[in-house]
VEXTINU-587320 format. One record per residue (C-alpha): y, x, z. Coordinates in steps of 0.1 Angstrom, whole numbers, padded with zeros to 4 digits, always signed. Layout:
# VEXTINU-587320
YXZ
...
***
This chain:
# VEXTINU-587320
+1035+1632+0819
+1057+1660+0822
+1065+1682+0791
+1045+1717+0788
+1057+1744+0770
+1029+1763+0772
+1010+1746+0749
+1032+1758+0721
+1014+1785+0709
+1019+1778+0671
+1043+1786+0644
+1049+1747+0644
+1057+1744+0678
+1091+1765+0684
+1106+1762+0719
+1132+1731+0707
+1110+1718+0681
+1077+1720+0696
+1097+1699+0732
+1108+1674+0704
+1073+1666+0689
+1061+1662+0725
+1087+1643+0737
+1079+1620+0709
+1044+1620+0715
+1046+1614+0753
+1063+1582+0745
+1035+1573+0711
+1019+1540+0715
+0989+1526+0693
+0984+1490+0690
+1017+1481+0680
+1023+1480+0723
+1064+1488+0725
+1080+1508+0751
+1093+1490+0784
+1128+1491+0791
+1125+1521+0813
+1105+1542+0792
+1128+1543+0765
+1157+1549+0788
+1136+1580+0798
+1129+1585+0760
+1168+1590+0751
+1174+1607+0784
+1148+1632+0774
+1161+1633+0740
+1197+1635+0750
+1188+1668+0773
+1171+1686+0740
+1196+1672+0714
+1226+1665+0732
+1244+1631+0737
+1264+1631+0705
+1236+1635+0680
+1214+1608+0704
+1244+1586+0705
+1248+1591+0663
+1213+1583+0661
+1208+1553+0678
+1245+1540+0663
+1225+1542+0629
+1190+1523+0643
+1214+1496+0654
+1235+1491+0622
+1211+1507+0595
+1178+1485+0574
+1147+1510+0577
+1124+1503+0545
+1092+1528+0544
+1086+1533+0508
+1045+1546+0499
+1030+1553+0467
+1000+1529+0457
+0976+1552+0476
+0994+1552+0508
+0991+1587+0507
+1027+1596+0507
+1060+1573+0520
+1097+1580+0520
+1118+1562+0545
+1153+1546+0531
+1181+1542+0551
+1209+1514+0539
+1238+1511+0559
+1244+1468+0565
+1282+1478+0562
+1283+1495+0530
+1252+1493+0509
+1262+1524+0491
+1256+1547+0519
+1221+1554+0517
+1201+1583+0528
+1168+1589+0525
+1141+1611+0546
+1101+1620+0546
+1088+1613+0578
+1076+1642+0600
+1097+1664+0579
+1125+1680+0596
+1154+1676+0563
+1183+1657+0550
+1212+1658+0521
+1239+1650+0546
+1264+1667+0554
+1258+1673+0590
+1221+1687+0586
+1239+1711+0555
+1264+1723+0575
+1251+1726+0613
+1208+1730+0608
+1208+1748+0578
+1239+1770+0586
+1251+1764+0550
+1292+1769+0545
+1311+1738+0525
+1320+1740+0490
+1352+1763+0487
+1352+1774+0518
+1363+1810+0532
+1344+1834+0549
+1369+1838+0577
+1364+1849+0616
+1386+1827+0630
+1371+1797+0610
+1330+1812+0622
+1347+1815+0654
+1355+1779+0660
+1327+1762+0640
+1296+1777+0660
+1276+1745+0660
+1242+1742+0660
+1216+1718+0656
+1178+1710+0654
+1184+1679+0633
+1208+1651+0623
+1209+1614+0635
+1195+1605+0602
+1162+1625+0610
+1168+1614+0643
+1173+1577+0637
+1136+1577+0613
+1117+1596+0642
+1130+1566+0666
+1125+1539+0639
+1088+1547+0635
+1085+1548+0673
+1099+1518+0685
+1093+1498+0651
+1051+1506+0646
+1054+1479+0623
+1080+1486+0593
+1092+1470+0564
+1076+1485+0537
+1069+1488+0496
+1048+1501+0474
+1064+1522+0444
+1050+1535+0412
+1047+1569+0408
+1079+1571+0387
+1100+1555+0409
+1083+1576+0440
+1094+1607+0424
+1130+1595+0416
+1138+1592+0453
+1116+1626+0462
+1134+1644+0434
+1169+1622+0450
+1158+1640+0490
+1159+1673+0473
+1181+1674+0448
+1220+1689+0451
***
């Protein structure tokens, strides 16, 4: 199934954005059926092309050596996916599925555009630091997770504790 952009016609459905959600789509099975060997070699090749190698390679780095846990509240109506790194249990980050956000760094600095803490607004320095990006491998990593892992671990939180870590996503 080859990728068609003209069926972005939405808001929703930028050019890089809108090739993203339909590469991720192409490649959506029901069932809990996992992709062959050759379709997720296509997948990251696909992915790779859009998002380039580095952010692909960061990405699957963090599927391999992260725990995925899918947090919901008691309705199931809303989830939060927690990342836990098995090196360092401290680093944890945490993202909403099918929302395009993270605290890192990376997603600070080259998505949202947003200068460091302290520093300078110098031409040379906007010169050399001209990076872009849709997303970062954390949002990455989730998007893959849920794809080729239909089945997650999961828990059920109580309101409170739902809105600690929604409050933790968005807060500085």
């Amino acid at each position: 199934m080859p990728l068609d952009n003209v069926v972005l016609t939405t808001t929703d459905d930028l050019f890089i954005p809108g090739l993203v959600h339909q590469v991720f789509n192409k490649y959506k099975r029901d069932n809990g059926i996992i992709l062959t060997k050759e379709e997720r070699s296509q997948l990251f090749s696909e992915l790779s092309a859009l998002l380039g190698e580095g952010l692909l390679q960061r990405a699957l780095h963090i599927l391999d050596e992260w725990n995925f846990i899918t947090y919901y509240t008691s309705d199931r109506y809303r989830c939060i996916v927690e990342l836990t790194s098995k090196r360092n249990l401290a680093q944890v980050v945490r993202v909403v599925p099918y929302v395009n956000y993270c605290k890192c760094r990376y997603f600070q600095r080259f998505v949202l555009q947003l200068k460091e803490a302290g520093e300078k607004e110098n031409r040379e320095q906007n010169l050399n630091s001209n990076q872009v990006s849709f997303t970062c491998e954390h949002v990455l990593a989730q998007c893959l997770n849920q794809l080729l892992h239909p089945e997650p671990r999961t828990q059920i939180l109580t309101l409170d504790q739902f809105r600690y870590f929604q409050i933790d996503i968005y807060e500085d």
